[in-house]
C-alpha positions as CSV (number, residue, x, y, z in Angstrom):
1,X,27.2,-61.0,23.6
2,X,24.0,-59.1,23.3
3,X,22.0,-59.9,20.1
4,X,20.7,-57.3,17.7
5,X,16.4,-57.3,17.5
6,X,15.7,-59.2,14.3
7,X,14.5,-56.2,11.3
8,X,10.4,-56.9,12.2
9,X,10.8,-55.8,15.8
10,X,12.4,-52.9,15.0
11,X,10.1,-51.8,12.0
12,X,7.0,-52.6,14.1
13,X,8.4,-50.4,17.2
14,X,8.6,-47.4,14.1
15,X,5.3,-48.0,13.0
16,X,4.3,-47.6,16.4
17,X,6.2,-44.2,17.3
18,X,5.0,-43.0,13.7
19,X,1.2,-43.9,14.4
20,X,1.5,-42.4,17.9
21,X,3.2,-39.3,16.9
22,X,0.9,-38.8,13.9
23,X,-2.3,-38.9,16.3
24,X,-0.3,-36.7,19.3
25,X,0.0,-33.9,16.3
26,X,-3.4,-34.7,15.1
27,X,-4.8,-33.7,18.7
28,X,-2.8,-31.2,19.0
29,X,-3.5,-29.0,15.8
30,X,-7.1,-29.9,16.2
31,X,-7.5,-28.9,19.8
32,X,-4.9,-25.4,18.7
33,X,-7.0,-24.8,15.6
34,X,-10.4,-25.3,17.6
35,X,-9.2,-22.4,20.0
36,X,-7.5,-20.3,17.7
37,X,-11.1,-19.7,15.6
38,X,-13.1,-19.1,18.4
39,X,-14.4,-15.3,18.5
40,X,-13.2,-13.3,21.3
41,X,-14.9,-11.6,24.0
42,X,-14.5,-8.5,22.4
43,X,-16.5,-10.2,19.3
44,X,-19.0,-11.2,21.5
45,X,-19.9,-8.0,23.1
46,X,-20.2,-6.3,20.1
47,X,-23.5,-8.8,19.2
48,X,-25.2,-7.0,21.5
49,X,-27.9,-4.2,20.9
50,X,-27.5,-0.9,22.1
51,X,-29.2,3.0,21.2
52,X,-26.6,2.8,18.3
53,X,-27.2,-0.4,16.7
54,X,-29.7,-3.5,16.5
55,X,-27.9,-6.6,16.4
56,X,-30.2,-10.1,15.1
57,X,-29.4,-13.2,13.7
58,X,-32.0,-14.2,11.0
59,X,-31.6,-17.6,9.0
60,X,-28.1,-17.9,9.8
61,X,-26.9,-14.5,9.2
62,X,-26.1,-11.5,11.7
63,X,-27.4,-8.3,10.7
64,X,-26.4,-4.5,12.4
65,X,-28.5,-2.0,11.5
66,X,-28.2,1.5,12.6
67,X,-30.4,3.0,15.1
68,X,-33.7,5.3,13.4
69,X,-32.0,8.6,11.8
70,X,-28.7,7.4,11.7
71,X,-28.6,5.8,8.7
72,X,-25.8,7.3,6.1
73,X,-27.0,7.3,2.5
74,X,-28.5,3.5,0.8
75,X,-24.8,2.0,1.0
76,X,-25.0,-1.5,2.9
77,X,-21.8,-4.3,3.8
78,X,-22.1,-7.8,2.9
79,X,-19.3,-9.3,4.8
80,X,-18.1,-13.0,4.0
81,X,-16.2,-14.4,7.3
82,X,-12.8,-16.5,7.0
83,X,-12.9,-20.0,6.6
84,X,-13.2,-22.1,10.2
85,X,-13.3,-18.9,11.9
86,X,-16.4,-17.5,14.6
87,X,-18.4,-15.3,12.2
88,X,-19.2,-13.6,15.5
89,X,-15.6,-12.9,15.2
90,X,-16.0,-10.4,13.0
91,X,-19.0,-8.6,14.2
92,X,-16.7,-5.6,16.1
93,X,-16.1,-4.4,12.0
94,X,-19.9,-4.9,11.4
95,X,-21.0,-2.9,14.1
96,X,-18.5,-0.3,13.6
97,X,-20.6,0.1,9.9
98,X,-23.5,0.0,11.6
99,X,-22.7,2.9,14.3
100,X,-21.4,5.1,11.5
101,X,-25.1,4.4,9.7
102,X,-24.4,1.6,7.5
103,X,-25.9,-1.2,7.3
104,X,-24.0,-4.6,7.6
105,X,-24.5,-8.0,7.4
106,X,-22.0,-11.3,8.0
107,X,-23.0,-14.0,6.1
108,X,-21.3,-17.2,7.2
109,X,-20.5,-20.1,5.1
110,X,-22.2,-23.5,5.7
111,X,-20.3,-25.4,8.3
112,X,-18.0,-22.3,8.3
113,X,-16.2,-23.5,5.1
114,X,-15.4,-27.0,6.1
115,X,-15.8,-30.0,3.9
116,X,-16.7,-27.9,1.1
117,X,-18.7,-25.6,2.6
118,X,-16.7,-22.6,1.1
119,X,-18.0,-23.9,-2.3
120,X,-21.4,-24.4,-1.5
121,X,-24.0,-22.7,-4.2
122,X,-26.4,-21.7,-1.3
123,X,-24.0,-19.5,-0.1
124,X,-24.2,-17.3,-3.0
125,X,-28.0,-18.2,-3.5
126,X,-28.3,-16.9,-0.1
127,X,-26.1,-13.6,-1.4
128,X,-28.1,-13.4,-4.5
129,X,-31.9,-13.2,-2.7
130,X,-30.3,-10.7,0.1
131,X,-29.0,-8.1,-2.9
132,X,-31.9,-9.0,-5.0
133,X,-34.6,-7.5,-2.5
134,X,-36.3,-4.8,-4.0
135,X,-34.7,-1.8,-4.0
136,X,-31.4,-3.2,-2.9
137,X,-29.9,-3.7,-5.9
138,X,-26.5,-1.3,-6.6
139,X,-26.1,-0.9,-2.8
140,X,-24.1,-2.8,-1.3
141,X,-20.4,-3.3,-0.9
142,X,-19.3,-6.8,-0.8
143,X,-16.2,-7.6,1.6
144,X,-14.7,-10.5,2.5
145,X,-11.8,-12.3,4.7
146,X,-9.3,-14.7,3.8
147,X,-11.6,-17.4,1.9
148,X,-14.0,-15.5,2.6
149,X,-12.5,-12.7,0.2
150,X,-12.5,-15.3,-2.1
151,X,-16.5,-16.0,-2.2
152,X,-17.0,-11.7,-2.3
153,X,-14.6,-11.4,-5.6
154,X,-16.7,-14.7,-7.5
155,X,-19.7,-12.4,-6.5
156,X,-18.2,-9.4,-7.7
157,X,-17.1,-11.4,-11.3
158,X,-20.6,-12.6,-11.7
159,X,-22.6,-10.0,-10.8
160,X,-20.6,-6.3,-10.7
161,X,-23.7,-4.8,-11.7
162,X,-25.6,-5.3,-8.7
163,X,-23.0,-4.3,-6.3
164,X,-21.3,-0.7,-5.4
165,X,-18.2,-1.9,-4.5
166,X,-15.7,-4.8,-3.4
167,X,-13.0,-5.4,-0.4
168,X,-10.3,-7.8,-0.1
169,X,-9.1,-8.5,3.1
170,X,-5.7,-10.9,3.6
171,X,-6.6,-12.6,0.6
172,X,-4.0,-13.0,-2.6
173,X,-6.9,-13.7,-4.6
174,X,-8.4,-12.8,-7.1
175,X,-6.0,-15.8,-8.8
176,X,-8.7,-17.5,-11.1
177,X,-10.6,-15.2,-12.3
178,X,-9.8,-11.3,-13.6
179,X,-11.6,-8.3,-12.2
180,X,-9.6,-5.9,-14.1
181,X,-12.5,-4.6,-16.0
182,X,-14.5,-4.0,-12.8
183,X,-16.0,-0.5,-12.6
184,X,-17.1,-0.2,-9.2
185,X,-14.7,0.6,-6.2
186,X,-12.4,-2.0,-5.2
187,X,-10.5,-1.9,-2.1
188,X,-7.9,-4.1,-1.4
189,X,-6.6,-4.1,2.3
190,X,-2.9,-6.2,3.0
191,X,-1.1,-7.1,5.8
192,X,3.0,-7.1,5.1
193,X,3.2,-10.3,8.0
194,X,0.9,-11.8,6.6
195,X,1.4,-15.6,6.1
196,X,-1.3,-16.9,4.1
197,X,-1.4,-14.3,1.8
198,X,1.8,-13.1,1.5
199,X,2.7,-9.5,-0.2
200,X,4.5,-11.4,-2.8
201,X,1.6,-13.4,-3.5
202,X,-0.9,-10.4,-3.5
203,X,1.4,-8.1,-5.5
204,X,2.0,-11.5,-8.8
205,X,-2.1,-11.1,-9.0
206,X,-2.0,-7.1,-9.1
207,X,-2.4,-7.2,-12.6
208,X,-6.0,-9.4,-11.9
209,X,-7.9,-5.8,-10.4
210,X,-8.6,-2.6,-12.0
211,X,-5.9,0.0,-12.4
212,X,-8.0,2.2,-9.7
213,X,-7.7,-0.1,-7.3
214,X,-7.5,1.7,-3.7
215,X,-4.5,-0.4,-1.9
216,X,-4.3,-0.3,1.9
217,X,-0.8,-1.9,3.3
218,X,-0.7,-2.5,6.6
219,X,2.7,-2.4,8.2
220,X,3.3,-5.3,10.3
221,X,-0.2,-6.4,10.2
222,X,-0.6,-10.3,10.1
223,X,-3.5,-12.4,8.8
224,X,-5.2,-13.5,12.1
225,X,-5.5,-9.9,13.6
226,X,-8.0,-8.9,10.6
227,X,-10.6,-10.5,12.5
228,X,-11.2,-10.8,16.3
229,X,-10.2,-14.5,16.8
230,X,-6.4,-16.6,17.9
231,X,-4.0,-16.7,16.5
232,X,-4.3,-18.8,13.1
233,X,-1.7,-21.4,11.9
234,X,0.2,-21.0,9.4
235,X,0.5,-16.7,10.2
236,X,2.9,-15.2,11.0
237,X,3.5,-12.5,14.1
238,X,2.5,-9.5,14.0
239,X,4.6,-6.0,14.6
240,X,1.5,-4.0,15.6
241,X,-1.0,-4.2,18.2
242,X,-4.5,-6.0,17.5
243,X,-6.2,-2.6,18.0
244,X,-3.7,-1.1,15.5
245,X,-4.8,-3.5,13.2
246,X,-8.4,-3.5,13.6
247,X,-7.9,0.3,13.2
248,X,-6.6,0.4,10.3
249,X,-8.8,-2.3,8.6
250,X,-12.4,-0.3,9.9
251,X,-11.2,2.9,8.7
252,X,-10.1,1.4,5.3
253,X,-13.8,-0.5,5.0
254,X,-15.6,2.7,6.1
255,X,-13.7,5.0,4.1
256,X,-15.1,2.6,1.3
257,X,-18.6,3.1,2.3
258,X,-18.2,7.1,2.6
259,X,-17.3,6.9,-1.1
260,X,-20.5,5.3,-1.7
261,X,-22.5,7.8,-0.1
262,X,-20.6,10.7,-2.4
263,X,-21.3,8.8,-5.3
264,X,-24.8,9.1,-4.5
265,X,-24.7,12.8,-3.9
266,X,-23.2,13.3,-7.5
């Protein structure tokens, strides 16, 4: 007759499978998230300067400024990556400003958002100094993606003076704070596969922006293809091509910036 392990054994060998299978997932989603932030070589191509644009990185922040006589009006981009993600990642939407004679800049968070870096005051110190340069003041549009949306709509709440208008990219925010009053341009650009910031999410915080809101939907667009990285956890797959996507999203933020420039000419 075979005899049953006493209860210890068989609560140890648990412990052990749970421990084990705790660190195999650990690995695993570390090692997935690690590749899935990294810019691609799309992003990194577009770092480089051409005839169009001058690409530099300058105390941790990557600037593209138009080639001499290209420039468009004063309008400028501040642009907040996502959280984790490659800020390189999103230099293809930066240099697509710059080649239609905007100046752009990506400001990335300190250590890209993680442990606390999203929340870190020098980020927006750093946002402050670079808007308060003479004669910058009222000219630039801040933008942001994901968390990074997040930091560009505290900026816009504190400071809407100094800015000419604000984009939200995959973002459900603004949740905790109201920029209904706002009377510079908002733009707020969705994905309807998006699975971090789901439509349902975006639309309960409608009421949060101005009435004159300029809403871009994107049908089928998910949350990782707004920015030129893998595919994020947590997202969901999306019905339209990356290029589709990026598209959409560059027309949308330039389209933002046009309407800067006829402001000025008012």
């Amino acid at each position: 007759m075979k005899l049953l392990a006493p209860p210890w054994q068989f609560w140890r060998r648990a412990r052990r499978v749970w421990v084990v299978s705790g660190i195999a997932f650990t690995v695993v989603f570390t090692t997935w998230s690690l590749i899935a932030y990294r810019a691609s070589a799309t992003a990194h191509e577009a770092m480089t300067t051409d005839h169009l644009v001058t690409v530099t990185r300058e105390h941790g922040r990557l600037s593209f400024v138009p080639s001499p006589g290209r420039a468009r009006g004063d309008a400028r981009l501040l642009f907040f990556p996502g959280a984790l993600v490659n800020p390189v990642a999103y230099a293809p939407l930066a240099r697509a400003a710059a080649g239609a004679g905007f100046q752009s800049t990506i400001l990335p968070m300190p250590r890209r958002g993680a442990f606390g870096g999203a929340d870190d005051p020098l980020l927006l110190d750093h946002a402050r100094r670079l808007m308060g340069q003479p004669g910058e003041s009222g000219r630039w549009i801040v933008a942001g993606h994901s968390r990074g949306a997040v930091i560009a709509t505290k900026l816009a709440a504190e400071r809407p003076a100094e800015l000419a208008g604000l984009v939200i990219i995959g973002s459900s925010h603004p949740r905790d704070v109201s920029l209904s009053g706002l009377t510079i341009p908002v733009t707020k650009i969705v994905g309807t596969r998006d699975g971090l910031a789901s439509p349902d999410e975006v639309r309960e915080n409608q009421h949060l922006l101005p009435a004159s809101t300029h809403w871009v939907w994107i049908e089928g667009g998910n949350h990782s293809q707004f920015g030129w990285y893998g595919f994020q956890p947590g997202d969901r797959f999306a019905r339209i091509t990356r290029g589709q996507q990026h598209t959409a999203m560059i027309d949308a933020v330039l389209a933002a910036l046009r309407q800067v420039k006829r402001n000025e000419a008012q």
